[in-house]
N, C-alpha and C positions, 0 to 999 in steps of 0.2 A: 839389290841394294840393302835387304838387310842384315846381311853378314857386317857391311860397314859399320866402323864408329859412326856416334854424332858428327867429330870433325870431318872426315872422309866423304860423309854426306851432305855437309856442308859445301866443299871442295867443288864435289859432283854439281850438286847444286848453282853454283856459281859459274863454272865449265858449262850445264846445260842451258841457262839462263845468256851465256855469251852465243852460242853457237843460236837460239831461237832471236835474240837481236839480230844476229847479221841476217838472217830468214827476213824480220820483219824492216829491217833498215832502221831501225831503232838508235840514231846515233846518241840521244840522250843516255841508254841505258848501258848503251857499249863504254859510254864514257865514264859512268862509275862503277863499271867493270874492269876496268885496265887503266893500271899505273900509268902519269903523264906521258913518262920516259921510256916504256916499252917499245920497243921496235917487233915488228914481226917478220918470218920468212916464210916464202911462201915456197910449195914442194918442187918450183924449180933453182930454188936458191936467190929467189929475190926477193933483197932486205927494202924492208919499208917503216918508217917511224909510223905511229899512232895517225899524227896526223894525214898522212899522205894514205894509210890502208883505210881508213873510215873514210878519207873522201871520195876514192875508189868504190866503195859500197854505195855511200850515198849517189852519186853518180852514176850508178846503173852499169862501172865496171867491171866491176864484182856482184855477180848475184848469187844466190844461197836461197836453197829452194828446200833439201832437206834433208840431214843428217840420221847417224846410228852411230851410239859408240859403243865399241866391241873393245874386250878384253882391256876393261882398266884397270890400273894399280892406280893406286892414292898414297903416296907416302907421305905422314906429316910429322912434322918435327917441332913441337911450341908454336911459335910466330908462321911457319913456311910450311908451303907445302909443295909435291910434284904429283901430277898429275900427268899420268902414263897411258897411249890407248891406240888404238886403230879406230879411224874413226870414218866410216863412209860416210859420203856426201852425194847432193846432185846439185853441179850448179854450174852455171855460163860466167864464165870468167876468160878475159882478155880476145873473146868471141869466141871460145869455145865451149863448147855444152857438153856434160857427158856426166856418172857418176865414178867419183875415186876412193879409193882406198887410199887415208894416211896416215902413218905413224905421228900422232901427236906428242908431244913433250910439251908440256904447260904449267911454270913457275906458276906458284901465288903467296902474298905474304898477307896477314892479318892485320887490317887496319880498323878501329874504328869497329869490330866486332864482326867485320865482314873481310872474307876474303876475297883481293883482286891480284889479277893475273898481273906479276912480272915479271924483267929480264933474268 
């Protein structure tokens, strides 16, 4: 991390802080993580609004046990940034259990001093 800028680590920082909420089911913190209006996809191609994937977690349908992120880029631009990475996981999701390898892509734009993930 310390090749990165400040902002990149920032980025990071906001990226790790989201992926250690959904570990802890943290919906309070997921929420000032990510933009209202964000929808997510999950690695079989299914879209889900904010509300519908945090209630999934809270739920116990999504669980998230524990992460690695391998080979990030950070690009920022002023206000925006992307966030590029392979990211391993282990987690039981829609009853299956196992650890994946995925390519993340993860908008964020500068609000308020802090970066949160959007569409």
């Amino acid at each position: 991390m310390n090749n990165l800028s400040a902002e990149q680590q920032a980025v990071l920082a906001a990226f790790e802080a989201m992926q250690q909420a959904m570990i802890d089911k943290d919906i309070e913190t997921m929420t000032a993580l990510v933009a209202p209006d964000k929808t997510f996809t999950h690695m079989s191609g299914k879209r889900q609004t904010k509300e519908q994937y945090f209630g999934e977690i809270r739920n116990g349908i999504l669980n998230y046990y524990w992460y690695q992120i391998r080979n990030q880029d950070i690009e920022v631009n002023g206000e925006r940034a992307v966030l590029r990475a392979d990211v391993a996981l282990t987690a039981r999701v829609y009853g299956m259990s196992g650890t994946w390898t995925v390519p993340v892509r993860t908008n964020y734009r500068k609000e308020s001093g802090k970066w949160i993930q959007c569409n």
